[in-house]
N, C-alpha and C positions, 0 to 999 in steps of 0.2 A: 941284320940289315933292315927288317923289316919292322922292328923296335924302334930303330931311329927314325925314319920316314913315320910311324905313327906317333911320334912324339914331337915332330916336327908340323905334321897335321893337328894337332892336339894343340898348340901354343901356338900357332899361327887363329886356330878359332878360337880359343880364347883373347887373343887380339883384336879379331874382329866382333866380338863380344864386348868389350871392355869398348873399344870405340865407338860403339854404336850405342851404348847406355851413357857415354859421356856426354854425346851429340842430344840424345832424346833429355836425358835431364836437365839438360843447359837449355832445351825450346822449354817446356813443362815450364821452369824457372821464369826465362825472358816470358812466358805466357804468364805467369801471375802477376808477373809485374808493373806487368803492360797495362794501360787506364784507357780512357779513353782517347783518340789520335788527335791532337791539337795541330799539326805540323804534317805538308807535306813535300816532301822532296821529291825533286825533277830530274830526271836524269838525260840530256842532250847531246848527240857526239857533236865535235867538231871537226874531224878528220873521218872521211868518210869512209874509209877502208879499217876502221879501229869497230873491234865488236863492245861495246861498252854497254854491259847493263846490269842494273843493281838485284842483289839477292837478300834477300833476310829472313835470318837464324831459320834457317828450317835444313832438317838433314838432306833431304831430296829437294836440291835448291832450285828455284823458278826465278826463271829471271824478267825484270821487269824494267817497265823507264820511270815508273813512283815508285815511291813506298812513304808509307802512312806513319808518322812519326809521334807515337805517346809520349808524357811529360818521363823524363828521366834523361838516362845517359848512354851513350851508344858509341861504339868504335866501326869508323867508317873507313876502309882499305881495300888492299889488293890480297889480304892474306885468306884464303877461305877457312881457314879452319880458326882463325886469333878473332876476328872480325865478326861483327853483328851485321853491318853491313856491308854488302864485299859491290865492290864495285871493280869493274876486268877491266884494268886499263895496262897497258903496253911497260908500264914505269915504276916502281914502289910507292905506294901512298899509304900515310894512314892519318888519320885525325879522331878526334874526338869532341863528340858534339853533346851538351849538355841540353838537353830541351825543356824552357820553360814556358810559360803560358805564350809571355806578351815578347819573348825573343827566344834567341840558339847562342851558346856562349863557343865559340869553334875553337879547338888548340892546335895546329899543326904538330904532329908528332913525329912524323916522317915526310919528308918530300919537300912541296912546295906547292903553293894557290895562289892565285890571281882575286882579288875584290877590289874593285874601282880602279881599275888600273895602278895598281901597288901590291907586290909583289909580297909575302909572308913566307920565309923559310921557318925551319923549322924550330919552333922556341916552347920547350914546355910550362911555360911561367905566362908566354902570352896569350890571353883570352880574345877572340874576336868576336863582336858581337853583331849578330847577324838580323836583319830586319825581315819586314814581309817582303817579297819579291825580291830581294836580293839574289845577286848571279855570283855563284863561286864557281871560277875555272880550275878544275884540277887536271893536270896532266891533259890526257885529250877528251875530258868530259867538260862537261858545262852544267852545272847545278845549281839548281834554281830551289831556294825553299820558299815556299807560300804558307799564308799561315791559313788558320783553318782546314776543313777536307775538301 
């Protein structure tokens, strides 16, 4: 009996081994990659009782109302572990945000957002292009990218 209980202990830490060098190589990575932050995201609740705040890629995650966005590509959701940036809202979301100098090309991939009052479910074929100071409402957040830091 005591065989199995340590083989049991034996493959549960190597579990937690293997996930914690998954996490650490994917930041090391997302860290090479990363350039200088052109792009910042705001993150606002709209419902007051909702705890909404953004994390990025880091194992021991901080949560924040910005985050600094380098030129590249990034997946913005609910999911903590699929997601670069996780954002804790009440409802499923995911998107993916392409960041370039002089705009952010947005996809819905799950859910659904609010920009100008017009509504974007979810279409992986549709690009949004998003400006400086534009407001994207997701779920019960309100996110606002500015360009520059």
């Amino acid at each position: 009996m005591k065989t199995v209980y340590f083989q049991l202990a034996a493959f549960l830490f190597l579990v937690i081994i293997i996930v914690f060098l998954y996490f650490y190589l994917r930041k090391e990575d997302g860290e090479e990659k990363m350039g200088k932050d052109i792009w910042t995201l705001r993150c606002q609740r709209i419902e007051p009782t909702s705890g909404i705040r953004l994390s990025r890629m880091l194992l021991f995650r901080r949560y924040l109302d910005e985050a600094s966005l380098p030129e590249g590509s990034f997946y913005l959701g609910s999911n903590v572990l699929l997601d670069d940036i996780v954002l804790n809202t009440k409802k499923s979301i995911r998107l993916y945000l392409n960041v370039m100098p002089d705009k952010v090309l947005l996809t819905v991939l799950k859910g659904r957002v609010k920009i100008n009052g017009y509504v974007y479910y979810k279409d992986q074929n549709r690009q949004i292009i998003i400006r400086d100071h534009m407001e994207v409402f997701a779920n019960e957040a309100k996110l606002i990218f500015r360009k520059g830091r």
